[in-house]
C-alpha positions as CSV (number, residue, x, y, z in Angstrom):
1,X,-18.5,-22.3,-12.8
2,X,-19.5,-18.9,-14.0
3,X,-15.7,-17.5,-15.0
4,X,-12.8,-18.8,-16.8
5,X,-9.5,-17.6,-18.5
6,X,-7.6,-17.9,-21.7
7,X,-3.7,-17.0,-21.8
8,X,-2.9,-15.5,-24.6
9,X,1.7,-15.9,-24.5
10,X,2.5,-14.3,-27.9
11,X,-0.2,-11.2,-27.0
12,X,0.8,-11.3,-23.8
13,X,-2.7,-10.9,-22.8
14,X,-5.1,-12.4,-20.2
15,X,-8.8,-12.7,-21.1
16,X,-10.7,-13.5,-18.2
17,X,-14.8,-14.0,-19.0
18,X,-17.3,-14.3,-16.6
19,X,-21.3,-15.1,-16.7
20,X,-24.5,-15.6,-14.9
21,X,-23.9,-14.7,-11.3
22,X,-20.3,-14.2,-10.0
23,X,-19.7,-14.9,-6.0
24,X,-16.7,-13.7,-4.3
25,X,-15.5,-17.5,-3.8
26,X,-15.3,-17.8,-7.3
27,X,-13.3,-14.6,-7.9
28,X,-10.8,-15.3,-5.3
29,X,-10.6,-18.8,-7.5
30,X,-10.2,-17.7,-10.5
31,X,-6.9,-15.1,-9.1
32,X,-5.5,-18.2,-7.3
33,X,-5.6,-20.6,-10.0
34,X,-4.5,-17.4,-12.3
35,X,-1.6,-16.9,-10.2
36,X,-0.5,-20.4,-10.1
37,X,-1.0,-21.1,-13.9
38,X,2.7,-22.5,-15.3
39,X,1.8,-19.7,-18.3
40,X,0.8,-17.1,-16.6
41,X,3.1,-14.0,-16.5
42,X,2.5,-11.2,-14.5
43,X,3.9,-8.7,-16.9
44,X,0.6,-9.6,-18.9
45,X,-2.2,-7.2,-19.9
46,X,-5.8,-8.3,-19.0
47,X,-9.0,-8.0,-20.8
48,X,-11.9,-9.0,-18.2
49,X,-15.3,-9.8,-20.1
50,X,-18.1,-8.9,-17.7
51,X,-21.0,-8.8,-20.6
52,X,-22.9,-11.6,-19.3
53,X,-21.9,-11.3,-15.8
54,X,-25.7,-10.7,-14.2
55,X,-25.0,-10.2,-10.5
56,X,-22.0,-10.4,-8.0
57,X,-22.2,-12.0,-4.8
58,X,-19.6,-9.8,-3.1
59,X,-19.4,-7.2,0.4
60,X,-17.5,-4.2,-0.4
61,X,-15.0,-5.6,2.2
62,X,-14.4,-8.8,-0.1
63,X,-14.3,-6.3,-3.2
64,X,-11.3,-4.2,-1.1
65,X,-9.8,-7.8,-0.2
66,X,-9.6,-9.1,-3.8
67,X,-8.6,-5.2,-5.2
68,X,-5.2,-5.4,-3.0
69,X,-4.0,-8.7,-4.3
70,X,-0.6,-8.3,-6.1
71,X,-1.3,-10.6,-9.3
72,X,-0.4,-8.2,-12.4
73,X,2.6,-6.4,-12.3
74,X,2.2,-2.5,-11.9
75,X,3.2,-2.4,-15.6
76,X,0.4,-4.2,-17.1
77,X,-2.3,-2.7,-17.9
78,X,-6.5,-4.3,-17.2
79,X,-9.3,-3.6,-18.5
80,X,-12.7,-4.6,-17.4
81,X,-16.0,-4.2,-19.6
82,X,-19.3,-4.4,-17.5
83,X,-22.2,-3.0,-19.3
84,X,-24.7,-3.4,-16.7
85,X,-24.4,-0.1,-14.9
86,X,-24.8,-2.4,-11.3
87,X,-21.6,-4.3,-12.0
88,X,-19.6,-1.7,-13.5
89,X,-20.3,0.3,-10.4
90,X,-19.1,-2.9,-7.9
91,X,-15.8,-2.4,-11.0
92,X,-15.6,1.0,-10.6
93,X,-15.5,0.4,-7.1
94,X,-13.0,-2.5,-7.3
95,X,-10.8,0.0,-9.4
96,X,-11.1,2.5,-6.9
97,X,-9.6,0.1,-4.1
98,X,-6.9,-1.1,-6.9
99,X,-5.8,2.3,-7.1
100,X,-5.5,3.1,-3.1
101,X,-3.6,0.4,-2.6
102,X,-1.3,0.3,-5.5
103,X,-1.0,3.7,-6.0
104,X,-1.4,3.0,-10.0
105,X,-4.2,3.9,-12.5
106,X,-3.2,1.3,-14.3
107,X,-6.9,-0.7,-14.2
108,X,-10.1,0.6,-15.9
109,X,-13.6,0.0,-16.6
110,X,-15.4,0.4,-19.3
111,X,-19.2,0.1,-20.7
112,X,-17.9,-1.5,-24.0
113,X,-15.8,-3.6,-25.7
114,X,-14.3,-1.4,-28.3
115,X,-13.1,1.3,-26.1
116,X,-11.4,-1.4,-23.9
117,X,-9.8,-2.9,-26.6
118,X,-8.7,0.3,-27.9
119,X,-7.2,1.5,-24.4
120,X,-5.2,-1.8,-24.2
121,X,-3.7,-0.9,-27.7
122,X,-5.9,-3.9,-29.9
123,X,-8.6,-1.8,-31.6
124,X,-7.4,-3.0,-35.7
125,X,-7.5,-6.6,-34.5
126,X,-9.0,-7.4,-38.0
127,X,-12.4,-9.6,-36.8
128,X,-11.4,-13.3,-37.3
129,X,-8.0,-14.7,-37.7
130,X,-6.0,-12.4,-35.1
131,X,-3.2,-12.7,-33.5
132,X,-4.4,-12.4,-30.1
133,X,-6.5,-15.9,-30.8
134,X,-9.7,-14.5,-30.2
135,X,-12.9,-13.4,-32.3
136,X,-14.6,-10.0,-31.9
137,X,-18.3,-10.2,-32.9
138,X,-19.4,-6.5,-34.1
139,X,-23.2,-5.7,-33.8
140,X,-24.9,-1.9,-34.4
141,X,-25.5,-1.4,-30.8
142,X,-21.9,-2.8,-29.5
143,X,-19.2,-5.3,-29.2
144,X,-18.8,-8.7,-27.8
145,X,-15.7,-11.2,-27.2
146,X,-15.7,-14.6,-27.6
147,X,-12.2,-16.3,-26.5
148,X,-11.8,-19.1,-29.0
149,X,-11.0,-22.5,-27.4
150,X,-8.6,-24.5,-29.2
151,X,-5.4,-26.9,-29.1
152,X,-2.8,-23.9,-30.5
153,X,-0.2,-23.7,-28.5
154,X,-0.3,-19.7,-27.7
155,X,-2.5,-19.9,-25.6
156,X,-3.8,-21.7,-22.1
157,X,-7.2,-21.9,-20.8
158,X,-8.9,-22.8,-17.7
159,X,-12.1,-23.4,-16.1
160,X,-12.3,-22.0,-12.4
161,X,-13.7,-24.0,-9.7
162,X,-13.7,-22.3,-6.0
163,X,-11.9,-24.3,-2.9
């Protein structure tokens, strides 16, 4: 399953990553099980990792579908990082039907990691040991996140698998 999440309670912060190819099945998966996750609170701000996403499966219908869903409150904020100017366009997109619906700007998308991060208030997470329970990997040309998976307790993680 190419997508998963990692709740992080004292950050108050969803990281969602996906990978490979993403179809709409799984995305509508990954908001349910969200949604019904005992840790999960919707006041949450989200950090969705699309670096190694390499194709959606998804009609602009399903993107408008899965863009009206109430699962975040209108306070928290989301950012999505999609390098690959093909998914940040079906992002941008997805943003675009956020917005009409909701009326909020409170979702955005960005290229890279570091301006995400800053834009969700997390940029002097120091590079290992943060609070926020996951490592940022620096390299010249950009930015990668890597949601550590371990036993702490500030956290709960989850695989997606579609109905």
């Amino acid at each position: 399953m190419p997508c998963r999440y990692v709740i992080h309670g004292q950050s108050r912060l969803v990281v969602s990553t996906g990978w490979e190819r993403v179809t709409f099945a799984e995305l509508k998966a990954h908001q349910d099980q969200l949604g019904g996750d005992p840790d999960f609170d919707p006041t949450f701000n989200q950090l969705v990792d699309g670096t190694a996403v390499t194709g959606l499966e998804v009609s602009m219908e399903q993107v408008r579908s899965l863009a009206a869903r109430k699962l975040f409150s209108p306070t928290s904020r989301r950012a999505f990082v999609a390098p690959d100017p093909a998914i940040f366009g079906v992002g941008r997109m997805w943003t675009a039907y956020h917005e009409m619906a909701t009326g909020l700007e409170n979702v955005k998308m960005f290229y890279d990691l570091a301006a995400a991060l800053k834009w969700l208030g997390l940029e002097d997470l120091p590079p290992s040991d943060n609070k926020c329970g996951f490592t940022i990997l620096a390299t010249k040309k950009r930015c990668t996140i890597a949601a550590i998976l371990s036993a702490a307790t500030t956290h709960a993680e989850s695989e997606v698998e579609p109905a």
